[in-house]
N, C-alpha and C positions, 0 to 999 in steps of 0.2 A: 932765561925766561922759562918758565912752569909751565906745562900741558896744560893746568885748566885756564890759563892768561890767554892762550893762542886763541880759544873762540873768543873771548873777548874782544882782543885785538879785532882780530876777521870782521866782528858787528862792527866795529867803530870805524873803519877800513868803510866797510857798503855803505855806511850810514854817512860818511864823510862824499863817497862818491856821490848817492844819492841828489845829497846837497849842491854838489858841483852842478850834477845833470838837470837840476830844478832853476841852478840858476841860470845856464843856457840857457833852458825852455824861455825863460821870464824875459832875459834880455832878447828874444829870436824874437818872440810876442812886440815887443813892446817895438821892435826895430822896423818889422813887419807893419805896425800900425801907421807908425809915423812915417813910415813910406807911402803907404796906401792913403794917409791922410794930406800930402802933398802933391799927389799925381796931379795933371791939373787936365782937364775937360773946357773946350771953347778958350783954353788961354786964360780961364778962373780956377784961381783952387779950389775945390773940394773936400768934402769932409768921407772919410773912407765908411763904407758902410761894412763897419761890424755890427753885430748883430743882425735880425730879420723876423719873422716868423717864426713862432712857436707856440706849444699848445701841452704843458704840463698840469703837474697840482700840487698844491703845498701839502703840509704837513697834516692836514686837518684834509685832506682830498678834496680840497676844493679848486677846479679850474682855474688855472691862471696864463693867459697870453700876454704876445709881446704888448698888448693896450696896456698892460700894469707898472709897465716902465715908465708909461707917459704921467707929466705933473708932475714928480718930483725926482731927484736926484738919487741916482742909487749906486751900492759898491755891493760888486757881483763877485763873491768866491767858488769857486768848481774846487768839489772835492768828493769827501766818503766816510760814511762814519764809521768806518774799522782801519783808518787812518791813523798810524801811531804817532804823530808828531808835528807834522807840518799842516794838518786841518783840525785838529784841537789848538794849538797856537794863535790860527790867524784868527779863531772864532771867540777866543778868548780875548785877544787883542781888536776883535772887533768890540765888542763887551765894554772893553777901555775905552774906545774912540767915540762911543757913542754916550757915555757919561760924562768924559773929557769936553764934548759940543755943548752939553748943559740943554738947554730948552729946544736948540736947533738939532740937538738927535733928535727930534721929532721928525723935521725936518725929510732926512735921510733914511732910505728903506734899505738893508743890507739882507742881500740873497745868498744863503748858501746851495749850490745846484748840483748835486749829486750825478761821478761820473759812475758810479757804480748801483744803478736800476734793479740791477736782479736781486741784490740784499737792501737796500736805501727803500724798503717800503713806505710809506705815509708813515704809519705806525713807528717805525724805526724811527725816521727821521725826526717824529716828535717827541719821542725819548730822549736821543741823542740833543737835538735843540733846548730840553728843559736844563742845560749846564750853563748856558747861556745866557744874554739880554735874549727876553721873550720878543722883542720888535725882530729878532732874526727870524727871515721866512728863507723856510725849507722848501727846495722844489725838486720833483722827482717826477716818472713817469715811466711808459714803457721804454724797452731800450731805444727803438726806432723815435720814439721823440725825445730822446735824451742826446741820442745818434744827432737828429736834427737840430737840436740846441748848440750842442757841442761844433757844428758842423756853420752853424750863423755868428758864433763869437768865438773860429780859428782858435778853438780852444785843444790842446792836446792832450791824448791820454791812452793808456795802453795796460792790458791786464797782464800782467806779469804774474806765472806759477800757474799751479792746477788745481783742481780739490778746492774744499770748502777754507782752505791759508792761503788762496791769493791773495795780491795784494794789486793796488791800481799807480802804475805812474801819471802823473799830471800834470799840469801849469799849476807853478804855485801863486801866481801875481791875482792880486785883486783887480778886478775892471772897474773902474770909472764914468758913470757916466750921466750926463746932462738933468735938466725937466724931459727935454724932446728927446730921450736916448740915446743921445749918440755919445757915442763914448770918445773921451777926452785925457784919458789917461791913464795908469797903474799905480798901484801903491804895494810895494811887498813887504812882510813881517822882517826883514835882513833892512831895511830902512831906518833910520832914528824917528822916535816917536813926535818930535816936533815935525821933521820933513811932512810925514802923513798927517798931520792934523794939521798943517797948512796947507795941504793938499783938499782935505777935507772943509776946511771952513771956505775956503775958495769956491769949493763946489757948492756947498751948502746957502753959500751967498751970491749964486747964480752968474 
């Protein structure tokens, strides 16, 4: 092996772990729901409450609370736009799914929600979103209400490094969920793209 192959190697080495540690996250997430979605209350099951309360702004700074969930069905991504890989993918893969639905992407509002506040300004995020389907809304806000977001949909994430090259770990799973909110399920970019779009027209068809 060649001195300049070893940093090679070492990137694809992190970048493989990465991957590994993303997809923990996904599977913890998604085991975590479906437990909390079964607990059962008076001897009825119940449906787990993810999500709750919140108080952000899109891309365009304009206020947006948990009321914007309600009436129609949405797929919620946490990510960051100096993400090299796994939040340009799913966004671009969102992109597909939402021309794949035909007339019923209409239908479907897909959030991307920014775990990184202090650089994901409006401004930013709508740069970053013009690569995009323009139906993706960008949400952002102060830490403490991104804190709170993150905090109502047991969403993980953690700053990794110092200086102006950190980098953010996250959930990489898409959230799923209902007219009334409540979420119903994941969809991750490591899935076959028929899986998701029958995930997708399911929802989409209430």
């Amino acid at each position: 092996m060649t001195e300049t192959s070893k940093p090679a190697q070492g990137r694809n080495t992190l970048r493989t772990i990465r991957y590994i540690l993303w997809g923990l996250v996904a599977v913890a997430v998604i085991a975590v729901a479906g437990f909390a979605m079964m607990q059962k209350k008076g001897g009825n099951l119940t449906l787990s409450s993810i999500g709750g309360p919140f108080s952000v702004v899109d891309q365009k700074g304009q206020p947006v609370t948990e009321a914007a969930l309600k009436g129609h069905p949405s797929a919620m991504f946490f990510g960051f736009t100096f993400c090299p890989d796994v939040c340009p993918t799913t966004l671009f893969q969102a992109t597909q799914w939402l021309k794949q639905l035909g007339p019923d992407g209409d239908k479907l509002k897909v959030y991307f929600v920014t775990v990184d506040p202090e650089r994901d300004t409006p401004e930013q995020m709508n740069n970053y979103l013009h690569a995009f389907d323009p139906r993706i809304i960008g949400l952002t806000g102060s830490r403490p209400q991104i804190d709170q977001m993150l905090k109502a949909f047991k969403v993980y994430s953690k700053k990794v490094g110092e200086g102006e090259d950190y980098t953010m770990d996250h959930a990489a799973a898409v959230y799923l969920l209902d007219s009334d909110a409540n979420f119903v399920g994941t969809a991750d970019y490591h899935e076959k793209d028929e899986t998701i779009m029958a995930k997708l027209k399911r929802l989409v068809a209430g």
